[in-house]
C-alpha positions as CSV (number, residue, x, y, z in Angstrom):
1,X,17.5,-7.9,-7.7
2,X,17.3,-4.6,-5.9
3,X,18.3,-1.0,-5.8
4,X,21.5,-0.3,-5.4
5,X,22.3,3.9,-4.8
6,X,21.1,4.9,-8.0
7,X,20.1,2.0,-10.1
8,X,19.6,-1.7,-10.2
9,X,22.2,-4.3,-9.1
10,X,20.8,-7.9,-10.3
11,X,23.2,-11.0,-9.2
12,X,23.1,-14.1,-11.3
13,X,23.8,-17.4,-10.0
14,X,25.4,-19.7,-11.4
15,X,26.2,-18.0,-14.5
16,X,29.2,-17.8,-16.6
17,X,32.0,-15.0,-16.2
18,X,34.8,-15.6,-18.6
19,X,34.1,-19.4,-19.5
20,X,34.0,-20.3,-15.9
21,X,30.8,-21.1,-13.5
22,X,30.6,-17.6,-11.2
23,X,28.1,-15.2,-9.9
24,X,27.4,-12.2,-11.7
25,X,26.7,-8.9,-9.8
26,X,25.4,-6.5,-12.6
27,X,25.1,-3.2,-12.3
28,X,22.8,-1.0,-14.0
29,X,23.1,2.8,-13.4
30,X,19.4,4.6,-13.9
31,X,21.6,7.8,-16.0
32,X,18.9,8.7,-17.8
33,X,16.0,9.2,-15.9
34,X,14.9,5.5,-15.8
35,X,14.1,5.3,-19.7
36,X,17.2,2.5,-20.2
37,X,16.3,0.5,-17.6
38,X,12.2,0.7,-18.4
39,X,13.5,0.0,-21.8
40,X,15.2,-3.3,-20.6
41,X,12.2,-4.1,-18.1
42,X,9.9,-4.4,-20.9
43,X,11.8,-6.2,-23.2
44,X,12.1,-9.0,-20.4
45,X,8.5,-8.8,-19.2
46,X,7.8,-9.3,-22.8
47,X,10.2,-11.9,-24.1
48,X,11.8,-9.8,-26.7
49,X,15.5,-9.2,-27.8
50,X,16.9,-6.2,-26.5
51,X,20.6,-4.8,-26.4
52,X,22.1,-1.7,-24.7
53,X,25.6,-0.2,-25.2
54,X,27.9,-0.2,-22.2
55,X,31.2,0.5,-23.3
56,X,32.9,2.2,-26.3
57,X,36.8,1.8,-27.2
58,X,39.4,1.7,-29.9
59,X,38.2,-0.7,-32.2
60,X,35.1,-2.3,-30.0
61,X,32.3,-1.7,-28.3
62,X,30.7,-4.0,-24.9
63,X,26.5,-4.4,-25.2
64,X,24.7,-6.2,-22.8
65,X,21.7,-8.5,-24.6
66,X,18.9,-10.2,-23.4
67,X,18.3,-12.9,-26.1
68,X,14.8,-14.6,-25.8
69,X,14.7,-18.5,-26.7
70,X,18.7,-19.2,-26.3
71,X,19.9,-21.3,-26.6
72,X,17.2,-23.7,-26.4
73,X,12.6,-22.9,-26.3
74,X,11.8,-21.7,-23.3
75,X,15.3,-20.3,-22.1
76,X,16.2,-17.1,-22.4
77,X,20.1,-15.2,-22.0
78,X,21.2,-12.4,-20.6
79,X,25.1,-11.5,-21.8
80,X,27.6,-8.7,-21.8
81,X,29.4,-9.5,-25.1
82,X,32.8,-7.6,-26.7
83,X,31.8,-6.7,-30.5
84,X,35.3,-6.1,-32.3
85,X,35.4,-3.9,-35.4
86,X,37.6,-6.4,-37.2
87,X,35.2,-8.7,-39.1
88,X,37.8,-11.6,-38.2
89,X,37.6,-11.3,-34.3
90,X,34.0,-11.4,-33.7
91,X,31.4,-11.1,-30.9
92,X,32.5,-12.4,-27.7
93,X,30.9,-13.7,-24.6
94,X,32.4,-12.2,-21.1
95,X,29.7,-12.8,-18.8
96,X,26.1,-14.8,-19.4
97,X,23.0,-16.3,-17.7
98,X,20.7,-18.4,-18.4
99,X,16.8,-18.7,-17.3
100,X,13.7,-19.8,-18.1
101,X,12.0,-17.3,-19.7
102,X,9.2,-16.9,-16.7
103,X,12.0,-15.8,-14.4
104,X,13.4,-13.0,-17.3
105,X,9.7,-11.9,-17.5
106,X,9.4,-11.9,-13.2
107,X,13.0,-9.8,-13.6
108,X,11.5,-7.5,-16.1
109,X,8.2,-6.8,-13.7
110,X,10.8,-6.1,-10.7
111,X,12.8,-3.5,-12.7
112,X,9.9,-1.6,-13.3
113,X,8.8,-2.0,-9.9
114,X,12.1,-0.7,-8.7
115,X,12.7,2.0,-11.2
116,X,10.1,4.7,-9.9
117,X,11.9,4.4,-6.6
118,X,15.4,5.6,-7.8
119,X,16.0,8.8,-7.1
120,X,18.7,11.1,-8.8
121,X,20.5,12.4,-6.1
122,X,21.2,8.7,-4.6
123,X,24.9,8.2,-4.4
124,X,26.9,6.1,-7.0
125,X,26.8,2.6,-5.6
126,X,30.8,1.3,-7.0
127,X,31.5,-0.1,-3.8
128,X,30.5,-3.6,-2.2
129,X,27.0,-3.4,-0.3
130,X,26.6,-3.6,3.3
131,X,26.1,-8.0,3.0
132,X,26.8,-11.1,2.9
133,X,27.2,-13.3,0.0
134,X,25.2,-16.4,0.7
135,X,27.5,-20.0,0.4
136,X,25.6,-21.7,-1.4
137,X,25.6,-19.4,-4.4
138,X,27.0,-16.2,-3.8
139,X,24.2,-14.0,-4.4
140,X,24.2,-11.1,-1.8
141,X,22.1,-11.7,1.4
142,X,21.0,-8.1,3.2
143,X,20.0,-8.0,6.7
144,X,16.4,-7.0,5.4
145,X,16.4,-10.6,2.9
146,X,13.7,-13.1,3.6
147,X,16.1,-16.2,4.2
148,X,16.7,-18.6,7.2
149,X,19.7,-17.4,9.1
150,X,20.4,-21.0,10.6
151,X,19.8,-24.6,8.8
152,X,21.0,-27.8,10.8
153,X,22.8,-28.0,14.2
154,X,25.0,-31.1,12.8
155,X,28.8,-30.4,11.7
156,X,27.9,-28.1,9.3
157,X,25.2,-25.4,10.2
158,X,24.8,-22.6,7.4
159,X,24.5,-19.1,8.4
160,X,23.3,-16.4,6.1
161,X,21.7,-18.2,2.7
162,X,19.6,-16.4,0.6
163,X,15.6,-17.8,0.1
164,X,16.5,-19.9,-3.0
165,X,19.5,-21.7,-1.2
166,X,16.9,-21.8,2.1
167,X,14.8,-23.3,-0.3
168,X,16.6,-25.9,-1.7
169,X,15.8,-24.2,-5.2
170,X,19.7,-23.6,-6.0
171,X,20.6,-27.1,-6.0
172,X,17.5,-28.1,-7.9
173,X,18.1,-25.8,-10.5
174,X,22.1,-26.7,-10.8
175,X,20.7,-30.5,-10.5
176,X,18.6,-29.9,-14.0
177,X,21.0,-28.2,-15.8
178,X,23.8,-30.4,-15.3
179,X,25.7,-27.7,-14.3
180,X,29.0,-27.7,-12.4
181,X,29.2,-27.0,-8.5
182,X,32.4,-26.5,-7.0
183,X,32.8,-28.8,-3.9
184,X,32.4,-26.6,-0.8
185,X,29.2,-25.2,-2.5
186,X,28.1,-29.1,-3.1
187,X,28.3,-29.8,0.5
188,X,26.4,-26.7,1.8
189,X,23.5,-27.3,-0.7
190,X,23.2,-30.9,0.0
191,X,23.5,-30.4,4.1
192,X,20.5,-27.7,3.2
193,X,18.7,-30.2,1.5
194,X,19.2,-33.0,4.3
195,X,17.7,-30.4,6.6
196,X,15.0,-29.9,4.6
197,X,13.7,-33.4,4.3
């Protein structure tokens, strides 16, 4: 999580874009004076359900929701979900992540760290940020980042992971949640690990 021109850009990763395992760059615009986005920081520090409206059309409207305790004690969700006007359609999920609800609370204390900071004349950010996404997740790695630059000197050395690849955290986390790692991501994580033991 960090500023981004003139509001917030917070990258999940993994998370779920579409039905499929991705990384999810969100970007939340500070448009009115920082009141949105302290809304949504306090709602996370606090483990509470919380939705804001992001997009209005003909016959829908796209929210993004933090829901506390989903789907499982102790996990918490944050989506962007497509609400249809036709009873029949439904709510549907484009993009989610989930996280124990200590890191949502950890999230909400950085956005109101980061919030007094954004000032109103900062340019739009739309474009791609001066970085590098990290291989073993995605998430974007700045030159100012705290994460190794270098791990191994074998076939494989890994240039530019973020601190939770670095870590070893990443594969951890995947590891628990059963989750799906494509193959080139697999072999990066576990040549981190090796290097780590």
């Amino acid at each position: 999580m960090r500023q981004s021109g003139s509001g917030i850009l917070i990258t999940s990763s993994p998370a779920e874009v579409h039905g499929v395992p991705a990384a999810w760059p969100l970007r939340l615009p500070n448009d009115d004076n920082g009141q949105g986005l302290g809304e949504l920081s306090a709602a996370l520090a606090a483990g509470r359900p919380h939705g804001i409206s992001v997009e209005k059309g003909p016959g829908f409207e796209t929210a993004l929701v933090f829901i506390p305790h989903h789907p499982e004690e102790g996990v918490g969700t944050l989506a962007r979900v497509r609400i249809a006007e036709a009873p029949d359609t439904g709510v549907t999920s484009e993009r989610r992540a989930e996280r124990p609800m200590e890191l949502w609370a950890e999230a909400g204390e950085n956005v109101r760290r980061i919030v007094p900071l954004l000032g109103p004349d900062a340019p739009l950010a739309d474009e791609p940020e001066d970085c590098q996404l990290c291989p073993g997740c995605y998430r974007p790695v700045y030159e100012s980042s705290t994460s190794h630059t270098l791990i191994g000197a074998g076939p494989m050395p890994v240039f530019g992971l973020c601190r939770l690849c670095a870590k070893g955290t990443t594969l951890r986390s995947l590891r628990q949640a059963d989750a799906p790692i494509d193959p080139q991501q697999r072999a990066i994580l576990e040549t981190v690990a090796a290097a780590l033991v």
